[in-house]
VEXDREN-2710 file (C-alpha; in Angstrom, 1 decimal):
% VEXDREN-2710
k/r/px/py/pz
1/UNK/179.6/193.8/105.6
2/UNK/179.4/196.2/102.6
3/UNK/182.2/198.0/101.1
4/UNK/181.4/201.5/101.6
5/UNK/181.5/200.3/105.8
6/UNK/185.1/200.3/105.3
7/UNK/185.5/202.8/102.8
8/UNK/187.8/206.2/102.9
9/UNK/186.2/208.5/100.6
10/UNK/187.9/211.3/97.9
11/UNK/185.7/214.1/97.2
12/UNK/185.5/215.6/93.9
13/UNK/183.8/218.4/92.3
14/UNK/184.8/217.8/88.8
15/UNK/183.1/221.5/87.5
16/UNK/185.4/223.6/89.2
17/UNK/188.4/220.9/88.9
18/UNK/188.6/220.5/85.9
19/UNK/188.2/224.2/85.3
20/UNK/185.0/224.4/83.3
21/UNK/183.2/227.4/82.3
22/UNK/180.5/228.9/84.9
23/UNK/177.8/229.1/82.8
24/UNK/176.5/225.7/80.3
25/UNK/176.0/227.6/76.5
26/UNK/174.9/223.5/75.9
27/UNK/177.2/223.6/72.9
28/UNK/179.7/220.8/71.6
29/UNK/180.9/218.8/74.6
30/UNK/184.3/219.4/75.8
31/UNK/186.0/216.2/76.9
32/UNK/187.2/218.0/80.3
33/UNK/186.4/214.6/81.9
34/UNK/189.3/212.8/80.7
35/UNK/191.3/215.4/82.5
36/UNK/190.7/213.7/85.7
37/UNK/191.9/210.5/84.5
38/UNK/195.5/211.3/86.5
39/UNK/193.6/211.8/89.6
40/UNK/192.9/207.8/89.9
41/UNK/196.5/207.0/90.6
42/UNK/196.6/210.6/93.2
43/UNK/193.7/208.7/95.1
44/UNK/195.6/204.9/94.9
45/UNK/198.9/207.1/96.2
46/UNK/197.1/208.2/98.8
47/UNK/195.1/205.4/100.2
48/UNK/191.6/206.3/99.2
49/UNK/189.5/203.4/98.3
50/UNK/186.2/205.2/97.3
51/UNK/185.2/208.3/94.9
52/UNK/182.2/210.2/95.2
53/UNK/181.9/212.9/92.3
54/UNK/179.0/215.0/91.3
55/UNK/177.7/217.1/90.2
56/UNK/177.8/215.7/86.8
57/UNK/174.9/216.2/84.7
58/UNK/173.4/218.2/82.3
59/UNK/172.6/221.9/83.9
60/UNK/172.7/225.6/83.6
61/UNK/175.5/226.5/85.7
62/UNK/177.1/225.1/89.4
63/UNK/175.6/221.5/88.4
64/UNK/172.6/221.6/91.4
65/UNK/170.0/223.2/88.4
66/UNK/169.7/219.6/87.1
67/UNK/168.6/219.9/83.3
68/UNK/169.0/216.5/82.1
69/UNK/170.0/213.2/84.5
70/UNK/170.6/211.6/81.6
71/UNK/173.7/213.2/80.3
72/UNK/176.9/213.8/81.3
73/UNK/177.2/217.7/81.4
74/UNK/178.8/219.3/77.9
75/UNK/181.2/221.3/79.9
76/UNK/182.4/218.0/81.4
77/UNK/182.1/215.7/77.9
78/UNK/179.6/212.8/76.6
79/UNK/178.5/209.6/78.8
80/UNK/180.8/207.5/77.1
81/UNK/183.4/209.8/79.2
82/UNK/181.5/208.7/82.0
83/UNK/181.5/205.5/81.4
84/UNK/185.0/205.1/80.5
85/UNK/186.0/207.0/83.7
86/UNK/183.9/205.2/86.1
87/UNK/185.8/201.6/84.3
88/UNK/189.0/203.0/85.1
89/UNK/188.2/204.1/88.7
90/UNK/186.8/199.9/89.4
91/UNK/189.8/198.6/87.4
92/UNK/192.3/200.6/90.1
93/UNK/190.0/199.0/92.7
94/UNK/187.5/202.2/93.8
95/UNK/184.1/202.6/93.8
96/UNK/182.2/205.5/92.7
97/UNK/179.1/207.3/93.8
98/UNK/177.1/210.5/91.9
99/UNK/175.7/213.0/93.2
100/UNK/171.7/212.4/92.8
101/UNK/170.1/216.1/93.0
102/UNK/166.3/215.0/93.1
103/UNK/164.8/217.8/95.2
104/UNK/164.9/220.0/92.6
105/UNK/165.6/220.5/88.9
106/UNK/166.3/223.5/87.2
107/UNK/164.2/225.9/84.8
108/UNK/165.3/224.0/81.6
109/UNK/164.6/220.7/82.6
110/UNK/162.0/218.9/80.0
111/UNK/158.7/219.2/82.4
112/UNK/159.6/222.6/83.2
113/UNK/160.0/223.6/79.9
114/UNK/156.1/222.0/79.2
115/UNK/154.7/224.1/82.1
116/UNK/155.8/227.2/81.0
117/UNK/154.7/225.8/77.2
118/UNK/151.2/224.3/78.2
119/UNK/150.5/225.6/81.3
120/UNK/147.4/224.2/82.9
121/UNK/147.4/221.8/80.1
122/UNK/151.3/220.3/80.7
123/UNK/150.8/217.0/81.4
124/UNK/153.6/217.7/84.5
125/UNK/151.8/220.2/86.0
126/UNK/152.0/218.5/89.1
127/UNK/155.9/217.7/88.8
128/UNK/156.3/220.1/91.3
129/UNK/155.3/222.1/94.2
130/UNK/152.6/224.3/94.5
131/UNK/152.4/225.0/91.0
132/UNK/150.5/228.4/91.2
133/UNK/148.8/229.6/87.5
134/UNK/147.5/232.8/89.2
135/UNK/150.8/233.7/90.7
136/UNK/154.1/235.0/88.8
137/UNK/157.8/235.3/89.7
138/UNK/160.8/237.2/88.8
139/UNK/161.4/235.3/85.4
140/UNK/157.7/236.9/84.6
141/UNK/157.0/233.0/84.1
142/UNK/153.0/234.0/84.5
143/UNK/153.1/231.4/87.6
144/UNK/154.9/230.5/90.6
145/UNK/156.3/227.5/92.4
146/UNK/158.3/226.1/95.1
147/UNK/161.7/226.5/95.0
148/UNK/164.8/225.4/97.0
149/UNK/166.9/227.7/99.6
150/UNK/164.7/230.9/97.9
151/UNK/166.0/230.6/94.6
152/UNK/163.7/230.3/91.9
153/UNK/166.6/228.5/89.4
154/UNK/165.7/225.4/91.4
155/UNK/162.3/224.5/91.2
156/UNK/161.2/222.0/94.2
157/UNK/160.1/218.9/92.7
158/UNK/156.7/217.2/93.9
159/UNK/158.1/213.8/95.3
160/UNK/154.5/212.8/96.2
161/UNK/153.6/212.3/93.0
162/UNK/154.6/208.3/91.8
163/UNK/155.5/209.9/88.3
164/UNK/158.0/211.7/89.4
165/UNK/159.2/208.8/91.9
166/UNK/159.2/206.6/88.8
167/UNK/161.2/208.9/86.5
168/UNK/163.9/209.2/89.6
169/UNK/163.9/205.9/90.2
170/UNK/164.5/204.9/86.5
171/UNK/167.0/207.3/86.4
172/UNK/169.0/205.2/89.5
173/UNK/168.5/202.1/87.1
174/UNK/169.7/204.3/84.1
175/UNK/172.8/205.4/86.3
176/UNK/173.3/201.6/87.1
177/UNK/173.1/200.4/83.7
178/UNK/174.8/203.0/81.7
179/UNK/177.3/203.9/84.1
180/UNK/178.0/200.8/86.7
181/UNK/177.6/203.6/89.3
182/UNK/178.2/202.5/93.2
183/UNK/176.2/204.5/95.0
184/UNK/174.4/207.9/94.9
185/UNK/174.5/210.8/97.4
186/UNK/171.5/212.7/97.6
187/UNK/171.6/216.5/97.6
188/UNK/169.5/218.2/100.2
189/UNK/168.6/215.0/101.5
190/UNK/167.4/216.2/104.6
191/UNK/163.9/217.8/102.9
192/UNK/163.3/215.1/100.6
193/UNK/160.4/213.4/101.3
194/UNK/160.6/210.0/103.7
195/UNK/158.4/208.0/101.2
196/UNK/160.2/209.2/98.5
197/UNK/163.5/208.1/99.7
198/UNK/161.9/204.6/100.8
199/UNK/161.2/204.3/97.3
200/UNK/164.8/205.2/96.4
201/UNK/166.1/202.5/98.9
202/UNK/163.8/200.3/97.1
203/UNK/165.2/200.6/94.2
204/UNK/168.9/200.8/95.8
205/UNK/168.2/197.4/96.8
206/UNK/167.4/195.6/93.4
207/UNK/170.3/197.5/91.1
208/UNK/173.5/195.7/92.3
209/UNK/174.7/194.5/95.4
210/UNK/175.7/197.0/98.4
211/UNK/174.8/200.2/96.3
212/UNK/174.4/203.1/98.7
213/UNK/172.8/205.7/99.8
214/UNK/174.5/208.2/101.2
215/UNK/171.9/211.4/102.0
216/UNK/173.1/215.0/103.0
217/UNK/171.7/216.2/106.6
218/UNK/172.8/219.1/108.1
219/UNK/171.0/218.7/111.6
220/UNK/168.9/216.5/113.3
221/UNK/168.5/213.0/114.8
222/UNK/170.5/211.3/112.0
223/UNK/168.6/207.9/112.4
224/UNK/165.3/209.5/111.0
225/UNK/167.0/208.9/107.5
226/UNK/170.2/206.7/108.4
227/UNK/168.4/203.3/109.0
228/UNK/167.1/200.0/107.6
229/UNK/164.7/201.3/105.3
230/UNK/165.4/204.5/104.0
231/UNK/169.4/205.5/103.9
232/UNK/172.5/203.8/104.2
233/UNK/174.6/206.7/105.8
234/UNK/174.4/210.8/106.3
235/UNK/177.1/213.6/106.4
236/UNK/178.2/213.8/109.8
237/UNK/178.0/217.4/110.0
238/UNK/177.9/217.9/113.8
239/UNK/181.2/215.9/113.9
240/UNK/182.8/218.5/111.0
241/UNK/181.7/221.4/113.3
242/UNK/183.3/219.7/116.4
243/UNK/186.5/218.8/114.5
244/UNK/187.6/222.1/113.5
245/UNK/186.0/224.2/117.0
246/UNK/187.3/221.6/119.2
247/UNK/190.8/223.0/118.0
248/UNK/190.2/226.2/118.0
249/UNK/188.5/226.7/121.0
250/UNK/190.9/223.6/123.1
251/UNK/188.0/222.1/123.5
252/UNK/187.9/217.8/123.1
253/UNK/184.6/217.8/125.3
254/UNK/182.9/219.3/122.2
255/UNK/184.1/216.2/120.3
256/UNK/184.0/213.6/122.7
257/UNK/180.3/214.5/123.4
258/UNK/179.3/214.4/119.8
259/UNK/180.7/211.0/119.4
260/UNK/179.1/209.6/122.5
261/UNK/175.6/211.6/121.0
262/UNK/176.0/210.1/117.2
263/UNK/176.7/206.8/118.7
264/UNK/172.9/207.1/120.9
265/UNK/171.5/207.8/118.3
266/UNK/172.5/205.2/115.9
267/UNK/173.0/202.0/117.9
268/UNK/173.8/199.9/115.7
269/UNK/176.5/199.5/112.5
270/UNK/175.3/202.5/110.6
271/UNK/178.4/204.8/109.9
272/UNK/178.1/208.2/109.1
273/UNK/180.0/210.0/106.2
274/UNK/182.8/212.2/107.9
275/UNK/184.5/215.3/106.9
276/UNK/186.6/218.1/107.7
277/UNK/185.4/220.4/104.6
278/UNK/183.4/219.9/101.3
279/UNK/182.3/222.0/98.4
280/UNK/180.0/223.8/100.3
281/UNK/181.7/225.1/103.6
282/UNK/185.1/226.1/103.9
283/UNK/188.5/224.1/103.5
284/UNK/189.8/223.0/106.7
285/UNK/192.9/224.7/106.2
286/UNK/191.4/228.2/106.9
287/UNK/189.1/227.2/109.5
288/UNK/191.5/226.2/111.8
289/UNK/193.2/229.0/113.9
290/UNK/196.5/227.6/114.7
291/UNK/197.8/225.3/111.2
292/UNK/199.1/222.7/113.1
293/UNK/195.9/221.6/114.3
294/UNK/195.7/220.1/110.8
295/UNK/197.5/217.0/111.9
296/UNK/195.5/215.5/115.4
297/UNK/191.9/217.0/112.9
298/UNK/192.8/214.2/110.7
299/UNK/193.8/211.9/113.5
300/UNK/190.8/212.4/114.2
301/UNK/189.0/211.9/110.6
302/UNK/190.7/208.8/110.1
303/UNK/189.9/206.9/113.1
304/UNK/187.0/208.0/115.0
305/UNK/184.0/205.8/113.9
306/UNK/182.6/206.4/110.6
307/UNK/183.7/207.0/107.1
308/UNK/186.2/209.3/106.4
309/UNK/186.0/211.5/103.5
310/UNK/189.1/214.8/102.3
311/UNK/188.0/217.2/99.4
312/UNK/189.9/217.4/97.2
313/UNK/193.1/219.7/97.5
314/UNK/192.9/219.8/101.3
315/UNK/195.3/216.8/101.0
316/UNK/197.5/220.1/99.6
317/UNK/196.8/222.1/102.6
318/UNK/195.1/224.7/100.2
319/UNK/193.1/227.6/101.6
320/UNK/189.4/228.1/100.7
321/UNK/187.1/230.6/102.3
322/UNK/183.6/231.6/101.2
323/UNK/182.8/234.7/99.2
324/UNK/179.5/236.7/99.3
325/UNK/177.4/234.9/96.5
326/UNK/179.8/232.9/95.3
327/UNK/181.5/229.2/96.3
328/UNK/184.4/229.5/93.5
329/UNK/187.2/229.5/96.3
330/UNK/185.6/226.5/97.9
331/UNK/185.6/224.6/93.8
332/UNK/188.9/225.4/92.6
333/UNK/190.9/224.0/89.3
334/UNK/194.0/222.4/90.6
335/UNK/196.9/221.2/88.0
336/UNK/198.0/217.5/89.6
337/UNK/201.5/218.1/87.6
338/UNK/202.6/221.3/89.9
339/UNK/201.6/219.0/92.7
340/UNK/204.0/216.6/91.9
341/UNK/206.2/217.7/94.3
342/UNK/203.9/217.0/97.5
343/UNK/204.4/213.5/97.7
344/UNK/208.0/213.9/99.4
345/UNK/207.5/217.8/100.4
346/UNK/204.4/218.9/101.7
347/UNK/203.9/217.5/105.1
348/UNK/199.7/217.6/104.7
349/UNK/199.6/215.6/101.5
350/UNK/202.2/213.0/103.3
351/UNK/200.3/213.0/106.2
352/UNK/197.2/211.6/104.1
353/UNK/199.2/208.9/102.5
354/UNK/200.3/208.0/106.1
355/UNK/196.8/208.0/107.6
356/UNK/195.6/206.2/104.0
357/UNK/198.2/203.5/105.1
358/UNK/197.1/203.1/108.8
359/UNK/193.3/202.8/107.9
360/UNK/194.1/199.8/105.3
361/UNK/196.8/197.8/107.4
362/UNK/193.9/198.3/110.2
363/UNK/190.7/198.5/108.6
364/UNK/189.0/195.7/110.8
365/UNK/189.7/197.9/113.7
366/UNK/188.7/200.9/112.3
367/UNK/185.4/199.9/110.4
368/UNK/184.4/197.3/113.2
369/UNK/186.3/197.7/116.3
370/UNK/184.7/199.4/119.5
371/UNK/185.2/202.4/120.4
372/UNK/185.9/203.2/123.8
373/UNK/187.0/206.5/125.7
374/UNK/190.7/205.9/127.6
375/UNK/190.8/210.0/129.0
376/UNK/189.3/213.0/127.7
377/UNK/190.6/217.1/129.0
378/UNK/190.1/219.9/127.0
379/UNK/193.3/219.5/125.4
380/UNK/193.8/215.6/125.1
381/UNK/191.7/213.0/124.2
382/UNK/192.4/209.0/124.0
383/UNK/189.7/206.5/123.0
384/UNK/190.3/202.6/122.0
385/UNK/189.0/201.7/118.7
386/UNK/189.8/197.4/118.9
387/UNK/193.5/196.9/120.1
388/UNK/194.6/200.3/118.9
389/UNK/194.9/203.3/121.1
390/UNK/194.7/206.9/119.8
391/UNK/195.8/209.8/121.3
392/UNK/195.7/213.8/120.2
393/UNK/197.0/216.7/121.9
394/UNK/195.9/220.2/120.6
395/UNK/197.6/222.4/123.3
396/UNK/200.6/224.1/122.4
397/UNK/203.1/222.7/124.7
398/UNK/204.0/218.9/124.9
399/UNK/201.7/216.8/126.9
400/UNK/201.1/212.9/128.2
401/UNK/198.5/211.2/128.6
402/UNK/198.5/207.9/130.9
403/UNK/195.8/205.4/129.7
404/UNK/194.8/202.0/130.5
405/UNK/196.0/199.1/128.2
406/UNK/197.8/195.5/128.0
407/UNK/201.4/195.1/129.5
408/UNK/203.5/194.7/126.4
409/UNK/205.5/197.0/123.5
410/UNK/203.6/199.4/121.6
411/UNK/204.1/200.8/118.4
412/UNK/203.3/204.8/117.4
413/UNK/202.0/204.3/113.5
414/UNK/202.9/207.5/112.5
415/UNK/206.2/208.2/114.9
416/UNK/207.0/204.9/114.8
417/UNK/207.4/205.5/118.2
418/UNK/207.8/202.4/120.7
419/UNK/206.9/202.7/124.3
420/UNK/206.0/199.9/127.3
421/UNK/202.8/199.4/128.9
422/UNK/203.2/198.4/132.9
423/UNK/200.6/197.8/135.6
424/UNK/198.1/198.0/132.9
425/UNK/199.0/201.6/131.8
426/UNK/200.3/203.0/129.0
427/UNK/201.9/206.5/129.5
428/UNK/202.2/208.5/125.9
429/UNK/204.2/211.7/125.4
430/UNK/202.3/214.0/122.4
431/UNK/203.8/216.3/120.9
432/UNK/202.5/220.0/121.4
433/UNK/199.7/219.6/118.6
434/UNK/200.6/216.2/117.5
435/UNK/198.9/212.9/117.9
436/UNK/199.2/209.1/117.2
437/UNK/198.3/205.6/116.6
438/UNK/199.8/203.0/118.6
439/UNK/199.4/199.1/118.3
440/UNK/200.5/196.5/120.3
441/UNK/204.0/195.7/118.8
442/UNK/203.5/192.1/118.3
443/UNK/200.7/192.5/116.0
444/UNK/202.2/194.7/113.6
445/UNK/203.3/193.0/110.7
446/UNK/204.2/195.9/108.3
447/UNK/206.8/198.6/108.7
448/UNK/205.0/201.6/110.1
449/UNK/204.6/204.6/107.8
450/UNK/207.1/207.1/107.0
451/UNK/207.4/209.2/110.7
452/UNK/204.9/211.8/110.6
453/UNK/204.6/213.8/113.6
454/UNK/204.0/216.8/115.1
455/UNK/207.7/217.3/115.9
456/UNK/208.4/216.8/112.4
457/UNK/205.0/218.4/110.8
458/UNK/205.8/222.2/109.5
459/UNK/202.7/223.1/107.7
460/UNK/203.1/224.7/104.3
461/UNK/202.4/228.3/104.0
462/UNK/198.9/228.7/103.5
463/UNK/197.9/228.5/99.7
464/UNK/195.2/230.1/98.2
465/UNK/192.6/228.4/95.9
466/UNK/194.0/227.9/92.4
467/UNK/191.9/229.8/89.5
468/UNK/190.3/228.0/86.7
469/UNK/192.3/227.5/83.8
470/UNK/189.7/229.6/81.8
471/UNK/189.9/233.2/79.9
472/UNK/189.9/235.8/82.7
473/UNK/186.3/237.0/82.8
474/UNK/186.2/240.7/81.8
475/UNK/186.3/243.6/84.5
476/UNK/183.1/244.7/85.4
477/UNK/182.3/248.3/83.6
478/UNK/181.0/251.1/85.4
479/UNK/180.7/252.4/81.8
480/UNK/178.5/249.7/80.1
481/UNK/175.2/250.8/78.2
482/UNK/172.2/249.8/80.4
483/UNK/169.2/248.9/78.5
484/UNK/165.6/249.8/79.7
485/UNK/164.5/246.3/80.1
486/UNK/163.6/244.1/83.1
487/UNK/166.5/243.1/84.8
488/UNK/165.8/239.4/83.8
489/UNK/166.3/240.4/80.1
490/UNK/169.9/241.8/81.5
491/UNK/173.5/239.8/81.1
492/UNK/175.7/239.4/83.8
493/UNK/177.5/242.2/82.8
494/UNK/174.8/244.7/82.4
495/UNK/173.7/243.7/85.8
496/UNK/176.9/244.2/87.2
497/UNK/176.8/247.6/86.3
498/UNK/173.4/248.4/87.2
499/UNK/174.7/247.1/90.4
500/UNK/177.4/249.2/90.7
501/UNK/175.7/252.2/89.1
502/UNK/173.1/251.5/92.4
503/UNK/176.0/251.6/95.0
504/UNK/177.8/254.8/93.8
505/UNK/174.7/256.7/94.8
506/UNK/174.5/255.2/98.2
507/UNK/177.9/256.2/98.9
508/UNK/181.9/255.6/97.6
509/UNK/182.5/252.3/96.1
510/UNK/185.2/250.7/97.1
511/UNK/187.8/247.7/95.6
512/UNK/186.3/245.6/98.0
513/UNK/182.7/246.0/96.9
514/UNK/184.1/245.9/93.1
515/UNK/185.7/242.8/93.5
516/UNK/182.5/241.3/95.4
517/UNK/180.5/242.4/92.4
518/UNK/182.8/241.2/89.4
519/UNK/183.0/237.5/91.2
520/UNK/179.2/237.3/91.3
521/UNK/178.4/235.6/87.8
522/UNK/174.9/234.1/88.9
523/UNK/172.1/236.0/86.8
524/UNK/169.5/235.2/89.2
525/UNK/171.5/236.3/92.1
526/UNK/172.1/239.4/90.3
527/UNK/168.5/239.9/89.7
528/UNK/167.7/239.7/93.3
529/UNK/170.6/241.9/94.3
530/UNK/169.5/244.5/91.7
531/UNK/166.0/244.8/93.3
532/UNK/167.8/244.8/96.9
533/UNK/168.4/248.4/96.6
534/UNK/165.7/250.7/97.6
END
């Protein structure tokens, strides 16, 4: 029994959070760390027991074009930030895991910047993939490489090689050592190499006791990397996809059926990392057709088998949706003292606390019970996890469900409810997109939490990302002087224009197409974009 199996995560990513600046000028450090300082007693309020942060390093811009593992990014402050924060977290009793992005670096990273300095004489030629001396790429490097997703900013490190294992691995002991880090979850875990992340789980094994690692994988049989020797856990991203399309499509089947396929596959007491939305796909909240849904979706989170993780903000109910080229509404800066109010008023953030509440007072259950399916339709579901009985209802009209369990008093956790079971059943009236928790009455010891139900659950009006706390960036000029140089040599701003200088003679240009253009600050995404056009 390790403490992440009974873990309930908190998602931060502290770039957009804190409101930092999109691009690193690697300048004085800005202590924008200690900003988050106020969030440790937000997660205790709310019942979360684990943080996972990241990215946090030294890098050019979104954090995922790593330039030094080493250091705490300046946007972000120095390690002793780090360190300080990470002490804080384990003295309010929760454990923290980095993100470890070891797939790929970015182009300033130290054996990068010996290629392009040495070339066939850099002692790290074979850092990475498919170093190519006879090739050339868009940053006129005079050679080409592997990259990640397409992008030439990250450049695919060779995990083969045991001198780049090495360096990763010492920078896991480094994390340990500097930092008292609990854990690591590895970007893009599902192409890193399986001997490389045997090595990893090597070394996770010597650091400290029950450090983790948590790998991201997208599809697949999960128990290629979630297993005895190579990773502790994977997101569970066929369950987010159910969670949020089993509501909008009244569709529990979806759900039940991924449970039942997760749990075939694993066999065993490997938990997968659950979520409803992360940094990378949208917020819950914007996904779901009808609001209300938002209330049996986190039934659901909470107490289906696995670790549950929220992103931080969806607590808030905020909205999120992806923008062509950009992820900024998906990181937003949020300012915890305008969300003072939530506690007592917003019925998504109480709804957290609540279900923070349940999964401590029942954590055994939870972490350990079984799980076992009471009655499944497309609009309700009812499944056993040890002596507690769930039930969600995502029609829009009030429903019941009649289930088998022990003759006795039962308790509605949320509702606080209290209904009899005879014969063996247990009939249970949901509300129309509601849901609860029920325990047998005489095992409750603890007042149930504060009613929270779909009866009484009016969700906020939606609420749109929150802007950074930064300077307004400049509006893009259709006026601005473009240079005759290669679009690489360009600034953001110069290849904004040249990009809207490019659509004005395919046609009008529109607010819409302005407004796609001004949020796209990524230089090498502009580059591309710039050659798009024929």
């Amino acid at each position: 029994m390790a403490w992440y199996d009974e873990a309930v995560f908190y998602h931060i990513y502290p770039l957009g959070l804190t409101g930092a600046p999109k691009q690193n000028g690697y300048g004085e450090p800005v202590h924008r760390l200690n900003t988050l300082l106020p969030w440790i007693d937000h997660l205790k309020k709310l019942g979360f027991t684990a943080l996972y942060i990241g990215p946090l390093f030294e890098s050019v811009g979104h954090g995922y074009e790593t330039t030094d593992y080493k250091k705490l990014d300046s946007r972000l402050g120095t390690n002793e930030d780090l360190t300080a924060f990470v002490k804080a977290c384990h003295n309010a009793g929760l454990k923290v895991i980095f993100d470890g992005v070891f797939n790929h670096t970015g182009r300033d990273f130290f054996a990068f910047r010996d290629i392009q300095q040495n070339r066939e004489g850099s002692a790290y030629r074979d850092w990475y993939c498919n170093v190519n001396f006879w090739g050339n790429n868009e940053y006129n490097d005079g050679f080409s490489y592997d990259n990640w997703g397409g992008y030439n900013l990250l450049v695919k490190l060779n995990q083969r090689n045991p001198a780049v294992r090495d360096y990763i691995c010492g920078v896991i002991r480094f994390w340990v050592s500097e930092f008292d880090v609990d854990g690591i979850r590895l970007d893009a875990a599902d192409v890193l190499d399986f001997e490389f992340m045997k090595a990893l789980r090597q070394t996770a094994d010597t650091v400290k006791p029950d450090f983790w690692l948590m790998g991201e994988v997208i599809h697949g049989d999960y128990s290629r990397w979630a297993n005895a020797h190579t990773l502790h856990s994977v997101t569970n991203y066929t369950l987010h996809k159910g969670l949020y399309s089993g509501h909008n499509d009244h569709n529990y089947f979806e759900i039940a059926h991924t449970i039942r396929r997760t749990n075939d596959m694993l066999r065993g007491d490997i938990k997968l990392y659950n979520f409803v939305d992360n940094h990378d796909v949208e917020r819950i909240y914007t996904k779901l057709n009808n609001k209300s849904h938002f209330l049996p979706v986190h039934i659901l989170l909470y107490t289906l088998p696995g670790i549950p993780s929220v992103y931080y903000g969806s607590e808030f109910g905020i909205e999120g949706r992806k923008e062509r080229h950009s992820d900024d509404s998906l990181r937003p800066y949020i300012d915890l003292v305008e969300r003072a109010g939530d506690y007592e008023n917003n019925p998504c953030t109480k709804l957290i606390a609540a279900l923070g509440k349940l999964h401590a007072e029942h954590v055994q259950e939870l972490a350990w019970g079984d799980y076992r399916e009471l009655c499944l339709t497309n609009r309700q579901f009812s499944y056993a996890r040890g002596s507690l009985i769930v039930a969600v209802n995502n029609d829009e009209n009030e429903a019941h469900v009649n289930v088998p369990a022990s003759d006795g008093a039962y308790l509605g956790l949320l509702s606080g409810a209290r209904i009899e079971a005879h014969s063996g059943r247990l009939d249970i009236r949901l509300d129309a997109c509601g849901g609860d928790v029920f325990v047998p009455a005489d095992t409750q010891r603890s007042k149930p939490a504060e009613a929270v139900n779909a009866a009484s659950f009016t969700p906020p009006k939606p609420i749109e990302s929150e802007k950074p706390a930064v300077p307004a960036e400049k509006p893009v000029a259709e006026s601005v002087t473009i240079p005759d140089i290669p679009y690489e040599q360009m600034t953001v701003e110069q290849l904004q224009a040249v990009i809207l200088q490019k659509m004005a003679k395919n046609g009008p240009v529109t607010d819409q197409m302005r407004k796609d253009v001004r949020e796209n600050i990524w230089q090498n995404s502009l580059v591309n974009w710039a050659k798009s056009f024929r």
